[in-house]
PyMOL CGO cylinders between C-alpha atoms (Angstrom):
from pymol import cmd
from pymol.cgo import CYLINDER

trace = [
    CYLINDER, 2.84, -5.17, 10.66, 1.19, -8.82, 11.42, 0.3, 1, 1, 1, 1, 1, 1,
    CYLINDER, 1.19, -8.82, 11.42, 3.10, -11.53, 9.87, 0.3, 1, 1, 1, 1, 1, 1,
    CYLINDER, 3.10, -11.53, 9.87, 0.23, -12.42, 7.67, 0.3, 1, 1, 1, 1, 1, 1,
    CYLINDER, 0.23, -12.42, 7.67, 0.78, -8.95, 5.77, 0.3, 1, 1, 1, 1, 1, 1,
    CYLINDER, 0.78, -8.95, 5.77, 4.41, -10.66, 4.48, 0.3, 1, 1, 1, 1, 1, 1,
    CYLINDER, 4.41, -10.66, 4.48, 3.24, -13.88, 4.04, 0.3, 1, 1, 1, 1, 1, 1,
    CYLINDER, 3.24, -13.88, 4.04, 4.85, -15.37, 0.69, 0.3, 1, 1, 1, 1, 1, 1,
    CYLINDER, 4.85, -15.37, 0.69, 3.62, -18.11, -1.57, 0.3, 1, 1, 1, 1, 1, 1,
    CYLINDER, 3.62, -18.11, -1.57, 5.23, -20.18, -3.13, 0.3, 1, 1, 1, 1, 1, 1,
    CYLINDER, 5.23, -20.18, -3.13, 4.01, -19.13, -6.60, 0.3, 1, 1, 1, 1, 1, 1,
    CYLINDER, 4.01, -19.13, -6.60, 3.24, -15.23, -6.53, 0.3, 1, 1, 1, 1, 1, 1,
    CYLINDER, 3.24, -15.23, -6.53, 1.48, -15.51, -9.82, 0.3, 1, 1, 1, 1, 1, 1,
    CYLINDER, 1.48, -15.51, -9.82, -1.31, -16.69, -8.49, 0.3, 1, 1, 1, 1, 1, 1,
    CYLINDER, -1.31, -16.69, -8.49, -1.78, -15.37, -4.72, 0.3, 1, 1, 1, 1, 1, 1,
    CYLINDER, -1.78, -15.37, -4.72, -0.79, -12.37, -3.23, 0.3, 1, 1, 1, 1, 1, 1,
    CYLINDER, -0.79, -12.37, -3.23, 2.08, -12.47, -0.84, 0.3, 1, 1, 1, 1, 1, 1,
    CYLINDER, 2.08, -12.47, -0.84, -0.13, -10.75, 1.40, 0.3, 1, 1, 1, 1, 1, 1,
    CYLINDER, -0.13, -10.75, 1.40, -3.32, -9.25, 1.85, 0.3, 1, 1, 1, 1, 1, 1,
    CYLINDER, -3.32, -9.25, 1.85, -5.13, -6.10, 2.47, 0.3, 1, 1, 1, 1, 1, 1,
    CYLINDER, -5.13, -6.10, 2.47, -7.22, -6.21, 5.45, 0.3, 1, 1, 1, 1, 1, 1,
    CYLINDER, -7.22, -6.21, 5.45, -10.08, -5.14, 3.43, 0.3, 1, 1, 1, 1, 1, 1,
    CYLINDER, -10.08, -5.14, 3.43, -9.70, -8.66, 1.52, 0.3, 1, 1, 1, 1, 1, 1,
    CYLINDER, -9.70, -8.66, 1.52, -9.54, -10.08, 4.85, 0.3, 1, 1, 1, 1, 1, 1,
    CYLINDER, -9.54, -10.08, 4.85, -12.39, -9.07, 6.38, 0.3, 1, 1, 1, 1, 1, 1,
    CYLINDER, -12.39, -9.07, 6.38, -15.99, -8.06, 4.63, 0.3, 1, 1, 1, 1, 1, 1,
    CYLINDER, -15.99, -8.06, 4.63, -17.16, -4.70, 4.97, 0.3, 1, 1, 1, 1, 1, 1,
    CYLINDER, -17.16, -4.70, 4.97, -15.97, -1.80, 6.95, 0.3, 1, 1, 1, 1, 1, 1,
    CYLINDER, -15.97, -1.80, 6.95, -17.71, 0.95, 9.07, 0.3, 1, 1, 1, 1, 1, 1,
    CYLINDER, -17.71, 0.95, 9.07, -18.85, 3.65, 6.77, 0.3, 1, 1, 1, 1, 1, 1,
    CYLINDER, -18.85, 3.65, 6.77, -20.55, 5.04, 9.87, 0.3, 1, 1, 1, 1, 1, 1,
    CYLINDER, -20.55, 5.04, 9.87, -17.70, 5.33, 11.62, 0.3, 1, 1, 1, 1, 1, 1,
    CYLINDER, -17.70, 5.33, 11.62, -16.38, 8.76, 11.44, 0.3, 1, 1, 1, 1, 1, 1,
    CYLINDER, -16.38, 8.76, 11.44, -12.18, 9.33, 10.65, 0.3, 1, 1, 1, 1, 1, 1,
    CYLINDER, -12.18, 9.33, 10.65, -9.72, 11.57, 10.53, 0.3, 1, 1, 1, 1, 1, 1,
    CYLINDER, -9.72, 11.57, 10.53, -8.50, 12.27, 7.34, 0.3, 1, 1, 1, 1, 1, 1,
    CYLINDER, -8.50, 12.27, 7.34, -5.14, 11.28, 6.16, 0.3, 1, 1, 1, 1, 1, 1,
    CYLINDER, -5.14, 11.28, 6.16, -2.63, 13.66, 4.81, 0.3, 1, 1, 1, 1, 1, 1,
    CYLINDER, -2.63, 13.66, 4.81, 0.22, 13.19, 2.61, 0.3, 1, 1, 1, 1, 1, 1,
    CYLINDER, 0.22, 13.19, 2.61, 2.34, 14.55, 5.33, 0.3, 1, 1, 1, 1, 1, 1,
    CYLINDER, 2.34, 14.55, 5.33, 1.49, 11.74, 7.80, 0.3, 1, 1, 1, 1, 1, 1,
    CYLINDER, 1.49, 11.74, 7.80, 2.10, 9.42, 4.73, 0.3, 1, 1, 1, 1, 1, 1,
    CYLINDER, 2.10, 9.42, 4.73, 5.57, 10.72, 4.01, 0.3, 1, 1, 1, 1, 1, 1,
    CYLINDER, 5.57, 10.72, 4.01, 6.38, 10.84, 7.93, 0.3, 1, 1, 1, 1, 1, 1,
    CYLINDER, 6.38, 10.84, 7.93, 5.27, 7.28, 7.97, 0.3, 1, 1, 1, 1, 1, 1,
    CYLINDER, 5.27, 7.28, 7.97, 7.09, 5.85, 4.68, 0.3, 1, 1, 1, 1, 1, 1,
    CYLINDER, 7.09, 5.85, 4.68, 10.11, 7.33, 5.20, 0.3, 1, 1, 1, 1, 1, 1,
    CYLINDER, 10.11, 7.33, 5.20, 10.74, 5.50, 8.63, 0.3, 1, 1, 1, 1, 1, 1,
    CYLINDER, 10.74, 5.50, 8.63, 10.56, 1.91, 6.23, 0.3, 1, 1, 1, 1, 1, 1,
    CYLINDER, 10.56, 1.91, 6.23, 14.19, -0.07, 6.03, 0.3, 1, 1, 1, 1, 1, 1,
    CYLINDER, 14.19, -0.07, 6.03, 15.63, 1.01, 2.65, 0.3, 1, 1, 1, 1, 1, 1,
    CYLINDER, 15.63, 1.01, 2.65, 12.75, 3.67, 1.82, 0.3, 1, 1, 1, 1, 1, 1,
    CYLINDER, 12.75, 3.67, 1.82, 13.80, 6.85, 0.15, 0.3, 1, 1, 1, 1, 1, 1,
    CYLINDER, 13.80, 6.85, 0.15, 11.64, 9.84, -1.10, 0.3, 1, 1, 1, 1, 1, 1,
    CYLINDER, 11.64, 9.84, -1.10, 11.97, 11.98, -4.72, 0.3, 1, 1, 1, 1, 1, 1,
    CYLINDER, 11.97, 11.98, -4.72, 9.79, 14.64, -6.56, 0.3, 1, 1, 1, 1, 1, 1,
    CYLINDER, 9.79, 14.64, -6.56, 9.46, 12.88, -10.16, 0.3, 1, 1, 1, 1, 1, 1,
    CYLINDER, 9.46, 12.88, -10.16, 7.35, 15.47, -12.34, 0.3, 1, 1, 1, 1, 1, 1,
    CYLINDER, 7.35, 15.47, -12.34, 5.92, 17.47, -9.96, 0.3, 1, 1, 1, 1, 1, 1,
    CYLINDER, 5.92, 17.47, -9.96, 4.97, 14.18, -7.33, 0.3, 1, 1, 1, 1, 1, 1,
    CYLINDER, 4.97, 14.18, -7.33, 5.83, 12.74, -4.60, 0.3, 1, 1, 1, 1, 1, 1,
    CYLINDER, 5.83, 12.74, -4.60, 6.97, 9.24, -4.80, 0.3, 1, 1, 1, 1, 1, 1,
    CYLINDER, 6.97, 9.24, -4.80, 8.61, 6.43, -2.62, 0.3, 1, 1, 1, 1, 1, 1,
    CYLINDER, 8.61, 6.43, -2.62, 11.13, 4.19, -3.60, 0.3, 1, 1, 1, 1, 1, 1,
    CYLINDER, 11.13, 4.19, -3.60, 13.41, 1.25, -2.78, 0.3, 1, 1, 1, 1, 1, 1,
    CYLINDER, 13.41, 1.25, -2.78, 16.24, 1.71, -5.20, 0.3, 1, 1, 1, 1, 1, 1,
    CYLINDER, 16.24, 1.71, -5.20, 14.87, 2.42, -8.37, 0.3, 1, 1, 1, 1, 1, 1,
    CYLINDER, 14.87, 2.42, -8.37, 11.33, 0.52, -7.61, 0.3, 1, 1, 1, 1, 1, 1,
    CYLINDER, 11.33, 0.52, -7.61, 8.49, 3.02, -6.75, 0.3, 1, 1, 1, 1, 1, 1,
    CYLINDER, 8.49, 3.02, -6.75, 6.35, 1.39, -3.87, 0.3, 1, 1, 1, 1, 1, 1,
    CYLINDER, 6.35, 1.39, -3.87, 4.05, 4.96, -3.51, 0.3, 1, 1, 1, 1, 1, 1,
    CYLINDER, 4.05, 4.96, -3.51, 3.49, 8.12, -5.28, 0.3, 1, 1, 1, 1, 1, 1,
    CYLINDER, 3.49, 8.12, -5.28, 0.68, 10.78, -4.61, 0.3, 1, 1, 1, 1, 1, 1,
    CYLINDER, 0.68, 10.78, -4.61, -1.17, 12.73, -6.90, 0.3, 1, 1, 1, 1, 1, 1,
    CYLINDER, -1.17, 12.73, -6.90, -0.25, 16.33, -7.78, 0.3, 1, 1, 1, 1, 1, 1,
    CYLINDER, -0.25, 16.33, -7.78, -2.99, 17.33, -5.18, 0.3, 1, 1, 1, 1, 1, 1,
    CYLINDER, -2.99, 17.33, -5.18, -2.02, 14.67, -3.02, 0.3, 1, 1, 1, 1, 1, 1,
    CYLINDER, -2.02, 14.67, -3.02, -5.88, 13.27, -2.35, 0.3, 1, 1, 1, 1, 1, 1,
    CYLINDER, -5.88, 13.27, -2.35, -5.14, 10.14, -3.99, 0.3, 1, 1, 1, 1, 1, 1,
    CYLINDER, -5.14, 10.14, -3.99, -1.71, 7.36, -3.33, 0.3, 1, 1, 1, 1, 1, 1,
    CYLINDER, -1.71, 7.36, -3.33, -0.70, 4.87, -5.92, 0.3, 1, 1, 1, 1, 1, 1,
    CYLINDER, -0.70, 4.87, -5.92, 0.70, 1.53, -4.27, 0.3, 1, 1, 1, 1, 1, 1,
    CYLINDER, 0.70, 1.53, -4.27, 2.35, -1.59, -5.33, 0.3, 1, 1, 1, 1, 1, 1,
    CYLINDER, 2.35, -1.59, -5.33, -0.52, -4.19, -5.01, 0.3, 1, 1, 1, 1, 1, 1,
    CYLINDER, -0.52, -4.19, -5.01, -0.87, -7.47, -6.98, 0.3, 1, 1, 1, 1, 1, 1,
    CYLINDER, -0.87, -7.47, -6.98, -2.51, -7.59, -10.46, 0.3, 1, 1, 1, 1, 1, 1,
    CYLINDER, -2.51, -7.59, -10.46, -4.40, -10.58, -9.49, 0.3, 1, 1, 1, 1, 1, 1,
    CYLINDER, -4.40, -10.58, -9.49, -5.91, -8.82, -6.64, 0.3, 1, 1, 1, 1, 1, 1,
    CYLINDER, -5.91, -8.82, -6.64, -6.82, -5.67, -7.47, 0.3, 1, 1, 1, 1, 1, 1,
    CYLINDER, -6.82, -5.67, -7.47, -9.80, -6.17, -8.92, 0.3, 1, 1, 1, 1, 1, 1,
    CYLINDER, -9.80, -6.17, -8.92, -11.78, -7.81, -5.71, 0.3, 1, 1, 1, 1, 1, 1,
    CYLINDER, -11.78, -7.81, -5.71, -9.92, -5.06, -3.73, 0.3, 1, 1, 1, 1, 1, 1,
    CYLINDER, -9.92, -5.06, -3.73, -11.41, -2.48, -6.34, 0.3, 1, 1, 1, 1, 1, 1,
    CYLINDER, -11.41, -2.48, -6.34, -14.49, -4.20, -6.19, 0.3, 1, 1, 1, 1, 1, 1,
    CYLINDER, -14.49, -4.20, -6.19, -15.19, -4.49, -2.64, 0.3, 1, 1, 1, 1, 1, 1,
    CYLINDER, -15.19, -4.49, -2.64, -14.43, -0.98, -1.47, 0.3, 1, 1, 1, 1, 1, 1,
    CYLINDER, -14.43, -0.98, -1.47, -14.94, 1.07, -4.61, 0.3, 1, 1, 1, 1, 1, 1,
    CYLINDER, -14.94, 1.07, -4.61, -15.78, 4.46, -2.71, 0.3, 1, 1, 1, 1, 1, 1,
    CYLINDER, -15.78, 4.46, -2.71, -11.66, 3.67, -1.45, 0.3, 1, 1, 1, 1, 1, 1,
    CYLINDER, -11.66, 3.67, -1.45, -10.14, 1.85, -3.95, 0.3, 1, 1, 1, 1, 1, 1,
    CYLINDER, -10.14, 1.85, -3.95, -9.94, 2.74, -7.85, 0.3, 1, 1, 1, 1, 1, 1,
    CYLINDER, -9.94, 2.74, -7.85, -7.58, 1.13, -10.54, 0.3, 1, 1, 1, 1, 1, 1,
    CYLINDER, -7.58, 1.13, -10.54, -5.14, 3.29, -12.40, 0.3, 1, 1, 1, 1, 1, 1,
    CYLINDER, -5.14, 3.29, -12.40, -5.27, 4.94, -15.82, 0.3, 1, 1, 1, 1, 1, 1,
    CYLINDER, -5.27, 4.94, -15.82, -4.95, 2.67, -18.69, 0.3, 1, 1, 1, 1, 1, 1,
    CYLINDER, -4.95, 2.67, -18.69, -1.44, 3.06, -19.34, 0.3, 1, 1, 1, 1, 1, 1,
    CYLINDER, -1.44, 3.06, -19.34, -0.36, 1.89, -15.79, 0.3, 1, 1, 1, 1, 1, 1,
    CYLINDER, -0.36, 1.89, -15.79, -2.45, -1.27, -15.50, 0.3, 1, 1, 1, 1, 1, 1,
    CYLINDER, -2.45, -1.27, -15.50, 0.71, -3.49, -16.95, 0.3, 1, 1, 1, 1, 1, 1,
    CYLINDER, 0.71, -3.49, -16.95, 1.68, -2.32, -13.17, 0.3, 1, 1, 1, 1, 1, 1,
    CYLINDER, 1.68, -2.32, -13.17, 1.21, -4.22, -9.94, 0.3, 1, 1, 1, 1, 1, 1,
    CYLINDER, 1.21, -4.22, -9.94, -0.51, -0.59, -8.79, 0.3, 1, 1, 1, 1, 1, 1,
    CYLINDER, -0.51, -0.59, -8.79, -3.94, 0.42, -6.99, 0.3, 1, 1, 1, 1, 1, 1,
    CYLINDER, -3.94, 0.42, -6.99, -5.53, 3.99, -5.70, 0.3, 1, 1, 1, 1, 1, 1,
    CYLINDER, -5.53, 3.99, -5.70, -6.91, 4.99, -3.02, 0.3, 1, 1, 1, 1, 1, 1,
    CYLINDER, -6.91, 4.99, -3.02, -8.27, 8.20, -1.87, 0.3, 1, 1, 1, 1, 1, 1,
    CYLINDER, -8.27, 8.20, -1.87, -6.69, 9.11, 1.42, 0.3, 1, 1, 1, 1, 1, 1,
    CYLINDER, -6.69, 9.11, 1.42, -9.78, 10.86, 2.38, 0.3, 1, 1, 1, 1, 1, 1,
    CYLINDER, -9.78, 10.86, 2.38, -11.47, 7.48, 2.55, 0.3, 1, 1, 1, 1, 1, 1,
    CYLINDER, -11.47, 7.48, 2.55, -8.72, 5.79, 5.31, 0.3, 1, 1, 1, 1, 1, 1,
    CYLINDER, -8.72, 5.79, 5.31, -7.70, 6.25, 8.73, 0.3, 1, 1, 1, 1, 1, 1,
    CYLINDER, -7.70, 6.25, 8.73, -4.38, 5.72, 9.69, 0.3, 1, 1, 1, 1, 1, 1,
    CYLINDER, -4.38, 5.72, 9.69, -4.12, 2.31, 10.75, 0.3, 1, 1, 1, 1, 1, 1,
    CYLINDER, -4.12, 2.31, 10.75, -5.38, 1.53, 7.19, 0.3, 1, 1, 1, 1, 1, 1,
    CYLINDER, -5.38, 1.53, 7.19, -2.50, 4.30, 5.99, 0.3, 1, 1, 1, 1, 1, 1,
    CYLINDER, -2.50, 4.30, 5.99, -0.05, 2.67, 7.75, 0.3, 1, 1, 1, 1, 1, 1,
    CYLINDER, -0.05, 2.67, 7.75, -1.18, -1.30, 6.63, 0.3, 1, 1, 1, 1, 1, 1,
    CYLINDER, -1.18, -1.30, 6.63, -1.14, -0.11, 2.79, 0.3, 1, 1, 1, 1, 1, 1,
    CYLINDER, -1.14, -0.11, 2.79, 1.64, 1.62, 3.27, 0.3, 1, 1, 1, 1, 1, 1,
    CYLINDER, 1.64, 1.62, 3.27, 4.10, -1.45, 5.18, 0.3, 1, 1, 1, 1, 1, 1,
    CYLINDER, 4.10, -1.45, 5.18, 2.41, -3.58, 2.38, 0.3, 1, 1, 1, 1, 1, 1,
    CYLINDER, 2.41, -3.58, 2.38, 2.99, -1.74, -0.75, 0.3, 1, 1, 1, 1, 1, 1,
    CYLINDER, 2.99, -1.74, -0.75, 6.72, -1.49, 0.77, 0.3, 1, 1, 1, 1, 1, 1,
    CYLINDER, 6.72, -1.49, 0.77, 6.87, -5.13, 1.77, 0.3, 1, 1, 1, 1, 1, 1,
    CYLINDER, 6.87, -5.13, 1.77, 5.91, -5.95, -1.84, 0.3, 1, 1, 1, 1, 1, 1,
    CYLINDER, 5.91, -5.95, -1.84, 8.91, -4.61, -3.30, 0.3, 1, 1, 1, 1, 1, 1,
    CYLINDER, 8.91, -4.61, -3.30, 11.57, -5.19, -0.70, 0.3, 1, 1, 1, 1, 1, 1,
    CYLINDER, 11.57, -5.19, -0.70, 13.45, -8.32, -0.20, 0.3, 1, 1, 1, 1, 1, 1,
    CYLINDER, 13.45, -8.32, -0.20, 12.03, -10.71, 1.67, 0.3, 1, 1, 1, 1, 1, 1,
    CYLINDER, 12.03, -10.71, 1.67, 14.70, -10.91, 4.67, 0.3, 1, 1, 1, 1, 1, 1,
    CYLINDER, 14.70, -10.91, 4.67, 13.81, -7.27, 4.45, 0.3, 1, 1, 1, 1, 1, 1,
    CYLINDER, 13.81, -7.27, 4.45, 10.61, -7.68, 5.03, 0.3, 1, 1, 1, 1, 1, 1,
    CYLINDER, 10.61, -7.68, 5.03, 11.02, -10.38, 7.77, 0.3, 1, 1, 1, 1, 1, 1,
    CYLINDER, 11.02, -10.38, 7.77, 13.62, -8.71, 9.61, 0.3, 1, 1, 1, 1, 1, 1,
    CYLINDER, 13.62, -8.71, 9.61, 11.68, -5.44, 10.00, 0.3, 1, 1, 1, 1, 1, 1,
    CYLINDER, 11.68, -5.44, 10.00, 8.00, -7.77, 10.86, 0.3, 1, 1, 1, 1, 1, 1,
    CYLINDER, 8.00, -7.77, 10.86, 10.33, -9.68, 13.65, 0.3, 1, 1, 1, 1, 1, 1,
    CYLINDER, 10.33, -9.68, 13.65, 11.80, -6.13, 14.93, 0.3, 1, 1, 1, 1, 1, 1,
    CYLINDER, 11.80, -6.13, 14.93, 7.91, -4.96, 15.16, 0.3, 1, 1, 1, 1, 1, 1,
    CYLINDER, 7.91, -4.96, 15.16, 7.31, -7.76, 17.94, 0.3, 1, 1, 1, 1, 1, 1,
    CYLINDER, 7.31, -7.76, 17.94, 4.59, -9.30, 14.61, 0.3, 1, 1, 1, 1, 1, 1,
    CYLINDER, 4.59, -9.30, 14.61, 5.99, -12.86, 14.29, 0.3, 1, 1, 1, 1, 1, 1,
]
cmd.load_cgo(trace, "trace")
């Protein structure tokens, strides 16, 4: 995870404390043929995470630190949910819509984003994932496991 995926700010109400790499850079390939992400690679992935634990809540699968969920899956499990700030979800939303979608009405008081898996590789699995986890952990947390990656 680079260190810029953890950075902080001083006042998260109005900046993320970090930021997709599709609000980093404009555009990605849509030529560019990729292998489709599972929810099994997801779930490998996740539950390697500092603090990360799985549970089947209704029928989905979900990842949580503590009582916080940081992922959950649809019933199909074609799209994830992930923690994402409010403030940015919209230009995310906005600049890949064929990835990105908001969620239903009753979960946009939520820091929370789709995306259809079918639509990422895995590097772009595995930066959502670290970042939607990295949201909700502490921040030590989040340092110590950037610093143990070789990323600062």
């Amino acid at each position: 995870m680079s260190s810029s995926l953890i950075t902080r700010c001083s006042d998260p109400g109005t900046r993320p404390r970090h930021r997709h790499r599709s609000l980093r850079t404009a555009g990605s390939y849509p030529d560019r043929r990729r292998a489709v992400v599972t929810i099994d690679e997801v779930r490998a992935f996740a539950i390697t995470l500092p603090r990360s634990s799985e549970a089947l809540v209704r029928g989905r699968v979900k990842f949580r630190i503590g009582r916080i969920v940081y992922l959950s899956f649809s019933r199909d499990g074609t799209v994830m949910g992930f923690a994402f700030p409010k403030d940015w979800r919209d230009v995310l939303v906005e600049a890949e819509p064929e990835k990105f979608s908001l969620p239903g009405q009753s979960d946009l008081r939520h820091h929370w984003v789709h995306v259809r898996l079918a639509a990422i590789d895995a590097d772009e699995m595995r930066d959502l994932v670290e970042e939607a986890w990295a949201f909700v952990v502490p921040r030590r947390v989040a340092e110590e496991y950037s610093a143990s990656r070789g990323s600062r």
